[in-house]
C-alpha positions in Angstrom: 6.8 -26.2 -8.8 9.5 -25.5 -6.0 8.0 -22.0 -6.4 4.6 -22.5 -6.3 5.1 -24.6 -3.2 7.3 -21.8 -1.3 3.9 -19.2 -2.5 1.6 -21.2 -1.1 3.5 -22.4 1.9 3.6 -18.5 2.8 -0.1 -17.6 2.4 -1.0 -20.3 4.2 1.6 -18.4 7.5 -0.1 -15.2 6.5 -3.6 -17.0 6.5 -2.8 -18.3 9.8 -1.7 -15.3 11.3 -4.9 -13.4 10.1 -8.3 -14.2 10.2 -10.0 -17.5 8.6 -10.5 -15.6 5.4 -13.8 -16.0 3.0 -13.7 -18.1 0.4 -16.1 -15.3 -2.1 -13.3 -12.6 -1.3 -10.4 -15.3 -1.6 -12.4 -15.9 -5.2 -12.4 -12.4 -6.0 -9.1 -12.1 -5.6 -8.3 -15.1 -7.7 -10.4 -13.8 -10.5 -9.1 -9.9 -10.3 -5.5 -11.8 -10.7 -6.6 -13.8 -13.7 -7.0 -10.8 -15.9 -4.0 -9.1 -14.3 -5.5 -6.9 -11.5 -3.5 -7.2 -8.5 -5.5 -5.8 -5.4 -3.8 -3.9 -2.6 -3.4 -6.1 0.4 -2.2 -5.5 3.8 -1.6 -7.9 6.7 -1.0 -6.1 9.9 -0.6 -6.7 13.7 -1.3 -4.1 16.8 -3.2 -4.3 20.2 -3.1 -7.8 19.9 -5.2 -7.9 16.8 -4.7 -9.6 13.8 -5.8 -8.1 10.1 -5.6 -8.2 6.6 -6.8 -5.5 4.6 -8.1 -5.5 0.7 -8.4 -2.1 -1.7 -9.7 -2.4 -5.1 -9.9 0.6 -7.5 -11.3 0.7 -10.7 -12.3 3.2 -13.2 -15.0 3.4 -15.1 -14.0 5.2 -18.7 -16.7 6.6 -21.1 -17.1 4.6 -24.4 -15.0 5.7 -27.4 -14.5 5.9 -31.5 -11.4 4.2 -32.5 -9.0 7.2 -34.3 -9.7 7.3 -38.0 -7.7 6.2 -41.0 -4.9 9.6 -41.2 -3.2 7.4 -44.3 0.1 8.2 -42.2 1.5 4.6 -41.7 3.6 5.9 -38.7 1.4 7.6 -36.9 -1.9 5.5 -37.6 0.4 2.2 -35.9 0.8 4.9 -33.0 -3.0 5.3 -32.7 -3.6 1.7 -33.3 -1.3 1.2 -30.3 -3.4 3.9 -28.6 -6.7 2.3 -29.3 -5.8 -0.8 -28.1 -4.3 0.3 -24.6 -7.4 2.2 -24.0 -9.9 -0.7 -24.9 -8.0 -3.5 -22.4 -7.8 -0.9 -19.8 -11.3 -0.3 -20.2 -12.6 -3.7 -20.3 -10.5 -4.8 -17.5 -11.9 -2.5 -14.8 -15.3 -3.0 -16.0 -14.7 -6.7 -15.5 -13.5 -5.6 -12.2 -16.0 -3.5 -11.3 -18.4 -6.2 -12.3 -16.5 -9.0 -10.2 -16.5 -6.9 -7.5 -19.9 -5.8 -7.5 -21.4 -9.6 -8.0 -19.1 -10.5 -4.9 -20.7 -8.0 -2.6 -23.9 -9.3 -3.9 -23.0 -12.9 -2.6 -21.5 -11.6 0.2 -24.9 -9.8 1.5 -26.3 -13.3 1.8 -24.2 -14.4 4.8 -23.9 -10.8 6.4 -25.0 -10.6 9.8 -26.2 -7.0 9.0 -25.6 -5.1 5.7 -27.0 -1.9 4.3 -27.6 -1.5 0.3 -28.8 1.4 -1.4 -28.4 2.7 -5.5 -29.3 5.5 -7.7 -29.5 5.4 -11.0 -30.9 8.2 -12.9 -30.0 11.1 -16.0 -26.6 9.5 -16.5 -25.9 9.1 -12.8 -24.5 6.3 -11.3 -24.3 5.9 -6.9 -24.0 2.6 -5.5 -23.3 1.7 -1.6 -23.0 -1.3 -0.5 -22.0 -1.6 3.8 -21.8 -5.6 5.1 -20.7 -6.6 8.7 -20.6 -10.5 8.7 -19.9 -12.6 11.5 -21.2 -13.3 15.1 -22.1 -9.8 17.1 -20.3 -8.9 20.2 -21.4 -10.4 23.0 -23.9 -8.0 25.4 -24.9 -6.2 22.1 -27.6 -6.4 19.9 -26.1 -5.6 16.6 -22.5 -4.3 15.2 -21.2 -0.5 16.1 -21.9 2.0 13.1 -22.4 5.1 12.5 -24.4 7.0 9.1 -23.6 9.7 7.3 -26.1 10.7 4.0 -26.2 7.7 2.3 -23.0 5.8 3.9 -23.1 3.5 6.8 -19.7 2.1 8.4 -19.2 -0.6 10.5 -16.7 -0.7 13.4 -16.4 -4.1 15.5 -17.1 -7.1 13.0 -14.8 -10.2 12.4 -15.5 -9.1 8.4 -16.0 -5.7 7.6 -17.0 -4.7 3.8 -17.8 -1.3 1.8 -18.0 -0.9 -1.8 -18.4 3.4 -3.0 -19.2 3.6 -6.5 -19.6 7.0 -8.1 -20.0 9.0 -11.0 -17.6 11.5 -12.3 -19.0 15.0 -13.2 -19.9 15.6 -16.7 -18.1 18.2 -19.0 -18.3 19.7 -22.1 -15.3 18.1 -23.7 -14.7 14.8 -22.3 -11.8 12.4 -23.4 -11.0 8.7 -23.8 -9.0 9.0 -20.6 -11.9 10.6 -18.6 -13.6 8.8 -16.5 -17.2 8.0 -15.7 -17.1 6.9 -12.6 -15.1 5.3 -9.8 -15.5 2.2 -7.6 -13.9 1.6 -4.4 -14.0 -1.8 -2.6 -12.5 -2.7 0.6 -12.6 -5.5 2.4 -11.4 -6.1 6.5 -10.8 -9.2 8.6 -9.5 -9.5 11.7 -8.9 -11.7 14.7 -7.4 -11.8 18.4 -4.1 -13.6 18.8 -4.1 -16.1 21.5 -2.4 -14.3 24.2 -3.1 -10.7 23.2 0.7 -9.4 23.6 2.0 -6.8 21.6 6.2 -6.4 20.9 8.0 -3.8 18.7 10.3 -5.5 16.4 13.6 -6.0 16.9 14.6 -4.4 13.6 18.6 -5.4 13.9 17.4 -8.8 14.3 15.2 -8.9 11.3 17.4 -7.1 9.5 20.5 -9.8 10.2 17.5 -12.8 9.3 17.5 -11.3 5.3 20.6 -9.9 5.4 21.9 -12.7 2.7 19.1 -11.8 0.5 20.6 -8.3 0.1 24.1 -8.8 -0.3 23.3 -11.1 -3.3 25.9 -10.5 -6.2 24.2 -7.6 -8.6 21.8 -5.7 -5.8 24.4 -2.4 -5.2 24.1 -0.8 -1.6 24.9 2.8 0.7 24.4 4.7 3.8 21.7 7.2 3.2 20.8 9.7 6.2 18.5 12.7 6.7 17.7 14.9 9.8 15.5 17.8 10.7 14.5 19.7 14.3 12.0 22.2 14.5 13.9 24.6 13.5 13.1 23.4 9.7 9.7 23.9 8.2 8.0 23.5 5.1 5.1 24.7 3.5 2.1 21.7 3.1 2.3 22.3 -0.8 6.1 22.1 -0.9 7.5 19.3 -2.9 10.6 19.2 -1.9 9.7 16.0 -0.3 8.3 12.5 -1.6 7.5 11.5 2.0 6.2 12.7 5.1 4.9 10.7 7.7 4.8 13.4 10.8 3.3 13.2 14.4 1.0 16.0 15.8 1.0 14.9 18.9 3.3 14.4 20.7 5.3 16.6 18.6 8.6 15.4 17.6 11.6 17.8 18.8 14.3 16.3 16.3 14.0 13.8 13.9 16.7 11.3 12.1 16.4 8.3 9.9 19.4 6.2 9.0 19.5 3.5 6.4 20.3 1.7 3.1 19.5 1.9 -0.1 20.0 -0.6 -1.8 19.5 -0.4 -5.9 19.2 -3.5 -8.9 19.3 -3.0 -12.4 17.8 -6.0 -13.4 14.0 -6.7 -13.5 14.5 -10.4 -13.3 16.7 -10.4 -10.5 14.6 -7.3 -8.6 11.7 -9.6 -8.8 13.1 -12.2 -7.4 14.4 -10.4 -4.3 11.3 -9.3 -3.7 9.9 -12.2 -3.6 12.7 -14.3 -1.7 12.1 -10.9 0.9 8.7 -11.7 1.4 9.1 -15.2 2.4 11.7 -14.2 4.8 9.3 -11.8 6.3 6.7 -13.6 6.8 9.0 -16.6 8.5 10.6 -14.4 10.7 6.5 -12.7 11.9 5.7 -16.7 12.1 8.9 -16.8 14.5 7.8 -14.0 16.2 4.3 -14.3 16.3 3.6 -10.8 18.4 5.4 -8.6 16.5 3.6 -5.2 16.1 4.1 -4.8 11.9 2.3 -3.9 8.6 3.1 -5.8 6.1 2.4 -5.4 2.5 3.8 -8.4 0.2 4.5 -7.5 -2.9 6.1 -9.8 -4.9 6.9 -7.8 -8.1 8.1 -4.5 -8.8 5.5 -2.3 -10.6 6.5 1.6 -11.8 5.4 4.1 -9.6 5.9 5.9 -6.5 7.9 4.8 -3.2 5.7 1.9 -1.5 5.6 0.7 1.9 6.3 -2.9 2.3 7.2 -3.6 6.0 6.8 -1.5 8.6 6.6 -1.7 12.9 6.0 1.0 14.8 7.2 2.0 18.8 4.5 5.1 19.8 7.1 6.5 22.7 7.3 10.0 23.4 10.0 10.0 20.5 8.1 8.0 17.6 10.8 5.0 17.1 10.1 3.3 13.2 11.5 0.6 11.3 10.3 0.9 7.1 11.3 -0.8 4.1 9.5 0.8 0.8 9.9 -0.6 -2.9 10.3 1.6 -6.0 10.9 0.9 -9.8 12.1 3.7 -12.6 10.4 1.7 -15.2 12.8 -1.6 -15.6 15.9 0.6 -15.7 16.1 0.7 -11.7 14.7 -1.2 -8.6 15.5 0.1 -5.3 14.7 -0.8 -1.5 15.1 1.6 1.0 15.6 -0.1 4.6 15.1 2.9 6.9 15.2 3.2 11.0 13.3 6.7 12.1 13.3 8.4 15.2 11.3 10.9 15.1 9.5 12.3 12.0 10.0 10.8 9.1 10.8 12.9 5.9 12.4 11.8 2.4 13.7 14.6 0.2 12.6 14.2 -3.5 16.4 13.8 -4.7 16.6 10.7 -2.1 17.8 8.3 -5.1 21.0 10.5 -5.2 21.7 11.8 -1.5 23.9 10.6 1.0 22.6 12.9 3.4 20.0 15.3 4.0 20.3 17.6 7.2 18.1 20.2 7.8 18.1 21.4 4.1 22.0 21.3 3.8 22.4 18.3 1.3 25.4 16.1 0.1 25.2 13.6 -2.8 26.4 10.6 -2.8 29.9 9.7 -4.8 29.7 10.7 -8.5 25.9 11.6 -8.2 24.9 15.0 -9.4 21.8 17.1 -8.1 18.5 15.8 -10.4 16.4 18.2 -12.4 13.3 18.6 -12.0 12.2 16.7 -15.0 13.9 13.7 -13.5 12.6 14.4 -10.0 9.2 13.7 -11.8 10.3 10.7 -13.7 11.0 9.0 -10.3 8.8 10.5 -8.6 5.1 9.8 -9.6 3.3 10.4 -6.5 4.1 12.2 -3.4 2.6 11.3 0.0 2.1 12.9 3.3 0.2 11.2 6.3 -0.1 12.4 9.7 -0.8 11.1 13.4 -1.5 11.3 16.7 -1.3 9.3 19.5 -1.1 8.7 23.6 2.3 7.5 24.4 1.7 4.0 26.2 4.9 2.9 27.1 3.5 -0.3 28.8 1.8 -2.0 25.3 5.5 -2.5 24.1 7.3 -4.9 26.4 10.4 -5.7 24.0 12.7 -2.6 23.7 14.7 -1.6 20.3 18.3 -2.9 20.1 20.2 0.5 19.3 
């Protein structure tokens, strides 16, 4: 119960801090997380804007024969095991894919303007749905948008929605694991704050307010560091990193990120971290109510690739960032990495081992040895690259980083 009332205490401070919300999309997401589909959300705050962002992917798999009878008791419990994986997967995203498609349905009933159009012909599948809702902008006659082939966008709305279904190509040999199609639902709100100011976090503040959470007895810590200048480059294929987040303009001269990484063991405990570091966020962004961030609260570990959780930006002429990302090695390892970045920021792919990283001249960290690339891959299931630009505004950020 003392749980439950912590949870909800801290959606209501993230409700607050974000748009009213809609009760058909607060629905949907109740729904998706009844049959265990969590949707992507992100809460963020910039320009003195306030919004909270949902992404929901779903797959639509092609229908299939359950493996026959081999008479092989080992290997027909293996295909049973098969079988049964593939048929909840499938059956959860095309309840997804249904909820979702019955809420944009409902939700074109209160739009202010919305755009619907659908082909279905010869084992094709296209379906757009495009909904502004809420009141238009005064000394305009409708929302901003623009069109391209059968896709409109909307720019300016309180509540912005698009749903992109599609059908996968066809082949000649098509497997359980193909898919048919894809549908791709995202849903924006967003508000003005009250007095429209805009601060950069004070990241050796925030990081003192849930500093007890990470010196709890089982989460193990160190100093991790990389650096690079222009003189290091890197092809746009290369691998060698499983993060790049890199500004185009202006171009960054030198870059270095300094940080901890901090590492748990145990699921149970990672878990609860997690969660205890969400609630700590969002009290300290109550706190500080015009902190520039973008936040998303995860509140359980899930395998896969390193994840953003918080982040605040400073767009000077040298990029200053402050990042925590999340990532689990199946439920043997559970890491944070709390990271400061001036400059560009770049993690080598051997990060869980490194002390330091300096221009391609590494160092591992006590009694760590250099990973293959077998294990590379195991802890690496995605890699990521994202790029900006932007026009140094030095006047937007009126509270200055404590170095």
């Amino acid at each position: 119960m003392k749980k439950n009332l912590i949870i909800a205490a801290c959606l209501g401070i993230s409700l607050s801090m974000q748009a009213q919300g809609n009760p058909k999309i607060d629905s949907l997401i109740s729904e998706l997380r009844a049959i265990g589909q969590e949707p992507n959300i992100t809460y963020s705050y910039l320009y003195g804007r306030h919004k909270r962002e949902i992404h929901i992917a779903a797959v639509h798999f092609h229908d299939f024969q359950p493996h026959t009878k081999t008479g092989d008791e080992r290997m027909d419990r293996i295909n049973a095991i098969g079988d049964s994986l593939f048929l909840n997967t499938k059956q959860r995203d095309e309840e997804v894919l249904r909820l979702i498609q019955r809420t944009c349905k409902s939700m074109a009933e209160d739009a202010t303007e919305s755009y619907m159009w659908e082909y279905h012909r010869n084992d094709i599948d296209s379906i757009r749905y495009s909904m502004a809702l809420g009141e238009i902008p005064e000394g305009k006659a409708s929302h901003s948008s623009s069109t391209k082939n059968h896709d409109v966008y909307y720019y300016d709305a309180p509540q912005i929605l698009t749903y992109r279904y599609t059908s996968a190509p066809r082949t000649d040999s098509i497997s359980r694991w193909d898919m048919k199609g894809m549908g791709v639902f995202e849903y924006i709100e967003s508000t003005d704050s009250v007095d429209g100011k805009t601060e950069y976090l004070d990241h050796e503040a925030y990081t003192r307010h849930i500093a007890s959470i990470l010196k709890q007895k089982g989460v193990e810590s160190r100093p991790i560091f990389f650096s690079h200048d222009t003189t290091c480059t890197v092809e746009k294929s290369n691998n060698n990193f499983v993060v790049r987040v890199e500004t185009t303009l202006p171009v960054q001269p030198r870059s270095e990120t300094r940080g901890t990484l901090y590492t748990i063991h145990s699921e149970e405990l990672a878990n609860r971290v997690l969660s205890q570091l969400a609630d700590a966020t969002w009290q300290y962004l109550k706190e500080h109510p015009n902190t520039c961030y973008e936040f998303n609260p995860e509140r359980k570990y899930s395998h896969g690739s390193l994840r953003s959780f918080f982040t605040s930006t400073r767009e000077t002429q040298v990029c200053d960032e402050f990042r925590m990302l999340i990532h689990s090695l199946r439920d043997e390892e559970f890491h944070i990495l709390m990271l400061h970045t001036q400059g560009d920021l770049w993690i080598p792919s051997e990060w869980p081992v490194l002390q330091s990283w300096k221009n391609g001249k590494v160092t591992y960290a006590r009694k760590a040895k250099r990973l293959t690339p077998q294990e590379i891959e195991a802890y690496t299931t995605s890699w990521w690259t994202s790029q900006k630009a932007y026009t140094v505004d030095e006047n937007y950020m009126t509270t200055e980083p404590q170095e």
